[in-house]
N, C-alpha and C positions, 0 to 999 in steps of 0.2 A: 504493500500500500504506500510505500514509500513515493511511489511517480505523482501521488492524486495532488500534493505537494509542488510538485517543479510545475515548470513551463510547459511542460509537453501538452498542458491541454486549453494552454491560450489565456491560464486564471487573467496575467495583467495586462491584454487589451481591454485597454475603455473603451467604450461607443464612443463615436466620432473624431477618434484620436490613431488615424491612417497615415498620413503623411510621416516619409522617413525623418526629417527633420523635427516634425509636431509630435511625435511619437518618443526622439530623441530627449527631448526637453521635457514631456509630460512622463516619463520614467526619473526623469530625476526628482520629480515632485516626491517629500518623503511619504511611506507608506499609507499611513496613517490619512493622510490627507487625499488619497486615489483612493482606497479600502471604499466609500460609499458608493461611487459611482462603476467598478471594478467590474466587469464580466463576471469574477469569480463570485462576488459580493451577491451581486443581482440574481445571479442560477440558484443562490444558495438559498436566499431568499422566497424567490419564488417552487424550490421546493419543500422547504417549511409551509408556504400556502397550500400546495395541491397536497399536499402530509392530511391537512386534515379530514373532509371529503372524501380520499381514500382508506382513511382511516376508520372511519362512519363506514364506510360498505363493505369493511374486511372484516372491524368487527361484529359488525349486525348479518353477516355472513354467517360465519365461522360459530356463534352463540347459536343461531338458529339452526344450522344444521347438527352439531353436538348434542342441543337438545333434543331435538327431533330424534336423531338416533338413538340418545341415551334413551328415551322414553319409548323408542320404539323396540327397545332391548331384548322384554318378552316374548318377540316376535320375531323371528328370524329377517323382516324387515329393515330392522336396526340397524343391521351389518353393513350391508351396502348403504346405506342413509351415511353412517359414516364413515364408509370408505371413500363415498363422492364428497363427502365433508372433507375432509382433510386433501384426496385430489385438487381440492378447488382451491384448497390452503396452496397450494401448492404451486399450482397455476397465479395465484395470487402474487406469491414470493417472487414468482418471475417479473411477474411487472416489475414489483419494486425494485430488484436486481437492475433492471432496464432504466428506471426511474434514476437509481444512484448512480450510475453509468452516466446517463448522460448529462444531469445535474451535478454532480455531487464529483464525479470524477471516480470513482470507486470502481473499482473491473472487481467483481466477485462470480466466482465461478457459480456453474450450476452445482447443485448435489448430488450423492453419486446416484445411482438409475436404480427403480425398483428391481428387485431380484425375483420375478417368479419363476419356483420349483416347475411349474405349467404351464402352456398360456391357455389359458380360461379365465371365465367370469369371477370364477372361483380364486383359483392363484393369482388373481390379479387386487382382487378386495385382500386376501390374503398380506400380499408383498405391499400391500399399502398402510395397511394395520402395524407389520411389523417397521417398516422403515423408521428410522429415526429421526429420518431429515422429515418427516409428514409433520410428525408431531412437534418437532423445532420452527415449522413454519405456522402451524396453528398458535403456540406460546408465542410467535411473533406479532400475529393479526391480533390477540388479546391484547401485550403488554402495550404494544404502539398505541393503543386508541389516546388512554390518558397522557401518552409522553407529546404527542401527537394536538390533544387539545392544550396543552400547557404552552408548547413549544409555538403554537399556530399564536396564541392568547399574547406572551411575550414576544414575541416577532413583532406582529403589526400592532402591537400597541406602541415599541418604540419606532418604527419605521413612523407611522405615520403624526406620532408627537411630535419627533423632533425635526422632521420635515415640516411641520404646521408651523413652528417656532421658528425655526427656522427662517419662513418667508413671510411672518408676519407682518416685518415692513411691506414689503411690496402688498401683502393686503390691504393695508391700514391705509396705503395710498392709493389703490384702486377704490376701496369702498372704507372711507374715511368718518362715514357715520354708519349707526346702526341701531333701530330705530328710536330715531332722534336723539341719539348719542353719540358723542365721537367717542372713537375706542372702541375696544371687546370688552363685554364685562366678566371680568374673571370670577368676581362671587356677587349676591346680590340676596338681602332679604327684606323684610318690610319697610325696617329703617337704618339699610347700611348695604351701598353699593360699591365696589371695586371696578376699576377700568382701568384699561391701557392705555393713555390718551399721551402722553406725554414723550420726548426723546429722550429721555434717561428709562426708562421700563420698556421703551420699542427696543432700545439697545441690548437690556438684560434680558430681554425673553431671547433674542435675536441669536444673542451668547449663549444661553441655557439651549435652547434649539441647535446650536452649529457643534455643543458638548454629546447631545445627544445623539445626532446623526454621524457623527465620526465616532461613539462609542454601540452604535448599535449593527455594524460589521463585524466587528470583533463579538459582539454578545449570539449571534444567530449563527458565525462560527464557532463557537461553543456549543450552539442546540443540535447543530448539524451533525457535530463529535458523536454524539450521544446517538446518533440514527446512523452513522459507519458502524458504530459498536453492533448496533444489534441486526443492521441488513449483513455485515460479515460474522459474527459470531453465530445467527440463527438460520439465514436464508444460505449460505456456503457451505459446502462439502464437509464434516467433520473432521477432525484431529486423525483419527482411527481410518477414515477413507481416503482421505490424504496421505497419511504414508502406507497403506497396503497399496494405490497408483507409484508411490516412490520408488517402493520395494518391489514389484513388478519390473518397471523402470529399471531398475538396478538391475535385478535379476535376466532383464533380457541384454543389459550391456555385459551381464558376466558371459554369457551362454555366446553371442558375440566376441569377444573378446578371445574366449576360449578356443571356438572354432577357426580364427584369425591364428590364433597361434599354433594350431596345429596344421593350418593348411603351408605358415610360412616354414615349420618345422619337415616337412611332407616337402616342400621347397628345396629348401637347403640340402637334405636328402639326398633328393634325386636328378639337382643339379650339381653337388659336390660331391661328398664323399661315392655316392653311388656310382655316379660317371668315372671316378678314378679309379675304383675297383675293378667294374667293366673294364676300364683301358688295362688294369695288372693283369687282370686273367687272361686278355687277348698278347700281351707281351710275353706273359712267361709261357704260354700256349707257344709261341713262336720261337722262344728263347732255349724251349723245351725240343723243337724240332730241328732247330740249328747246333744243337749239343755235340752231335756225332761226328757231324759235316765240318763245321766252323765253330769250335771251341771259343776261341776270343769272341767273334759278334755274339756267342749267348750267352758269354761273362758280362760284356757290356750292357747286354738288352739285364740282365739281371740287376745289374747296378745299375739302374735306370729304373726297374720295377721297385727296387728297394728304396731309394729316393722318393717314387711316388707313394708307396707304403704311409713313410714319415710324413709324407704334407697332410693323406687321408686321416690318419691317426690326429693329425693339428686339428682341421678338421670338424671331427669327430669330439675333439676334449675339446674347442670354441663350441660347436652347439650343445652338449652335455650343459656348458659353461653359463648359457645362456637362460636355456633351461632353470636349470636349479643346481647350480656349483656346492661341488662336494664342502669346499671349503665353509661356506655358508650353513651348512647342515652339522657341520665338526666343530667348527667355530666363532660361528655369531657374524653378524654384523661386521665389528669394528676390523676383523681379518680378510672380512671379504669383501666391502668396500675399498680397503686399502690394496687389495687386488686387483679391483677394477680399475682405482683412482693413477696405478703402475702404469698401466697399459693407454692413459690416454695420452693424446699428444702434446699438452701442457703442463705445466709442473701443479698437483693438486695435494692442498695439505688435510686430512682428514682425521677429525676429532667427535668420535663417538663415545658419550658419557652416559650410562645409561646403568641402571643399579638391576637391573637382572633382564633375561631375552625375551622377548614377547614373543606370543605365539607365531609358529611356523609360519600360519599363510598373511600375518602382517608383515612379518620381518622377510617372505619372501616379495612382498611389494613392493616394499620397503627397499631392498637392494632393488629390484626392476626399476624403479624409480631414479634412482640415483643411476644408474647404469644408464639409462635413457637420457639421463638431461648429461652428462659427461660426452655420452656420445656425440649429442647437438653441441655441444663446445669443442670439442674434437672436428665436427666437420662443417661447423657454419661462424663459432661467435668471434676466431682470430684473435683469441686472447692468447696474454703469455703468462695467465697464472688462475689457479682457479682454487676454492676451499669449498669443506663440504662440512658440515656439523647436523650432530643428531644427537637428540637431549626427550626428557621427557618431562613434559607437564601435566602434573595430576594424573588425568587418564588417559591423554593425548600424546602419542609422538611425533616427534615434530621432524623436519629433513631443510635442510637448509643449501643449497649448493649459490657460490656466487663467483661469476667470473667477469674479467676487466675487460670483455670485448666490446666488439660495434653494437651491439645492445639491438633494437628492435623484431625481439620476439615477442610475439602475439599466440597468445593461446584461442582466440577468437576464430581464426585465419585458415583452421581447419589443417593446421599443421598437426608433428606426431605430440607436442603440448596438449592439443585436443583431446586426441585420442589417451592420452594420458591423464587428462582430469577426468576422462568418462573412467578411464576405471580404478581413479581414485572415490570419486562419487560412488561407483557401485559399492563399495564398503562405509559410505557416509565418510570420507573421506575430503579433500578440502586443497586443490592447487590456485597459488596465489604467484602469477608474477610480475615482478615490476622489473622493466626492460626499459626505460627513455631511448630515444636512437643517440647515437653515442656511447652506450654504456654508463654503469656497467650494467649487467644484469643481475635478479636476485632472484629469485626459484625460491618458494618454500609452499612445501609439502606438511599437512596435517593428518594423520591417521590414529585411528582410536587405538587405545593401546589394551593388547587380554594378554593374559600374563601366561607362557609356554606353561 
């Protein structure tokens, strides 16, 4: 909800303040002093009005079908009476969702979708009984009626005082009497009348008026707070349906993730090591048949097969490596980072502080993680020096890597950064990086910490 806040939805355009240069000048006017006339002011306003009316036929809805149903209980009528009851609540909520959307600024999702076991008349009254979001949008057509009349009550009572006050002059000088009086008469009983007739009280109302209309934007953003509260807490997806979509979410970037890395594994395979073995069989086959013939060429072809031997075997221990190194599995973290951090083509100082090992499939992240952003500085950031720290906070591990390069990495950009906060995310997990162009860059990795 953090956007309803910014620009993005036009709050400080004023009416008739277009011009690039008029526009210029009327933003530097302070706050406080645009807040009455404001785009945002006005929407907010006039959805505090349409609040109440709406509010009248949600709650004179929603009472009448509950009863009806309640009362039709002994009856197997009941059922559907309010299962269309709380439907309607439902459909209701939508407006209002639409309402705060385009008034109020507020994007709240829909809630999640009824679940029927069937589709029947039957499982459908069913899946509407049970749903939790039905009955969250009924407690909302109740509570709003009176927040609703309050909110409608104090709105236009200051809108329209202190705009009255406000222009009392220019009343006072259109219609200067009133009957047979100059002035307005502020109190008046049989023997004691009050009037405004004078320029010292046109002044102080005029003042008391211009107090009110610049404090009553601020007062109806404050009523409007109070109707975010309950169209996002009551009409929006629960807590509970909110992260089982997370955790799906998650779970289809592990499953992804997963097969990604088996297919580049399946890769590496059968374009490396596999293909060189094919070539040793075919050599020592040949090496094999020139033995008798020509002893030296199948000493050579043999020292040539044993050469390729060595590279498949390299290989073989770089994708083992990559996988899930033995080293890692034997000795934690701080020994197998510092193996990776050997092999990059920068000098990297690595300092892992951590008072016992987290579990297996964090700490193998954990190194993937680190491995991947070493590599991106190895082959993109042109730095000549690079550090990596891993610490742990409370329950949280933390990975740190930072190097002195040309800096403009984006995790946005659909680079392998991306692909590396999705499955840092799939663990509830947390990549943050700050890259200016220039350098340097800072990488920091957050992961929950479960104790091995």
């Amino acid at each position: 909800m953090a956007s309803e806040y910014g620009q993005g939805y036009g709050w400080d355009d004023g009416p008739g303040f277009r011009g690039e240069g008029t526009g210029e000048r009327w933003h530097r006017l302070p706050t406080a002093l645009r807040a009455p006339i404001e785009g945002r002011s006005l929407r907010e306003f006039v959805y505090l009005m349409l609040s109440l009316p709406l509010s009248i036929l949600m709650f004179t809805f929603a009472v009448t079908m509950m009863s009806l149903g309640a009362g039709l209980l002994i009856t197997f009528l009941g059922v559907p009476v309010l299962a269309a009851g709380l439907a309607g609540c439902r459909g209701l909520g939508a407006l209002e969702r639409a309402r705060a959307r385009g008034l109020l600024g507020l994007d709240v999702a829909a809630p999640e979708p009824l679940r029927m076991r069937k589709r029947s008349p039957m499982g459908w009254m069913g899946a509407t009984l049970r749903s939790g979001a039905s009955w969250r949008h009924l407690l909302y057509t109740v509570i709003h009626f009176p927040w609703a009349v309050f909110a409608f009550s104090v709105a236009i009572t200051l809108w329209t005082t202190g705009w009255t006050l406000l222009t009392y002059p220019l009343w006072f000088w259109v219609f200067p009497m009133s009957g047979g009086q100059d002035g307005l008469q502020l109190y008046g009983d049989e023997g004691h009348h009050v009037y405004l007739d004078n320029p010292f009280e046109i002044t102080v109302t005029a003042l008391v008026g211009l107090l009110l209309t610049l404090a009553t934007p601020w007062i109806v953003r404050s009523l409007t707070l109070v109707d975010r509260l309950l169209v996002g807490g009551l009409l929006g997806p629960s807590k509970l349906a909110t992260r089982v979509v997370e955790l799906e979410s998650d779970r289809g970037v592990v499953v992804d993730t997963a097969a990604a890395d088996l297919r580049r594994i399946e890769r590496d395979l059968h374009d490396g090591a596999q293909a060189r073995l094919v070539a040793l069989a075919m050599d020592l086959g040949l090496a094999k048949e020139k033995l008798a013939e020509d002893p030296e060429a199948a000493a050579r072809m043999v020292g040539e097969a044993h050469g390729e031997v060595k590279t498949a075997l390299q290989e073989l221990r770089d994708l083992a490596r990559g996988i899930h190194p033995a080293v890692l599995t034997d000795r934690g973290l701080d020994a197998a980072l510092s193996s990776v951090a050997s092999r990059c083509t920068v000098p990297v100082q690595v300092e892992v502080d951590l008072p016992a090992r987290p579990a297996p499939a964090i700490e193998g992240i954990a190194y993937f993680t680190v491995s991947e952003l070493l590599q991106n500085i190895s082959k993109h950031a042109r730095a000549t020096r690079a550090t990596v720290d891993v610490w742990r906070i409370e329950n949280r591990l933390m990975l740190q890597v930072v190097d002195n390069g040309v800096g403009g990495a984006d995790a946005g950009a659909g680079s392998g950064l991306a692909g590396l906060a999705g499955r840092l995310d799939a663990v509830d997990g947390i990549l943050v990086v700050d890259s200016p162009v220039g350098g340097p860059t800072r990488v920091t990795a957050e992961l929950p910490w479960r104790a091995a």
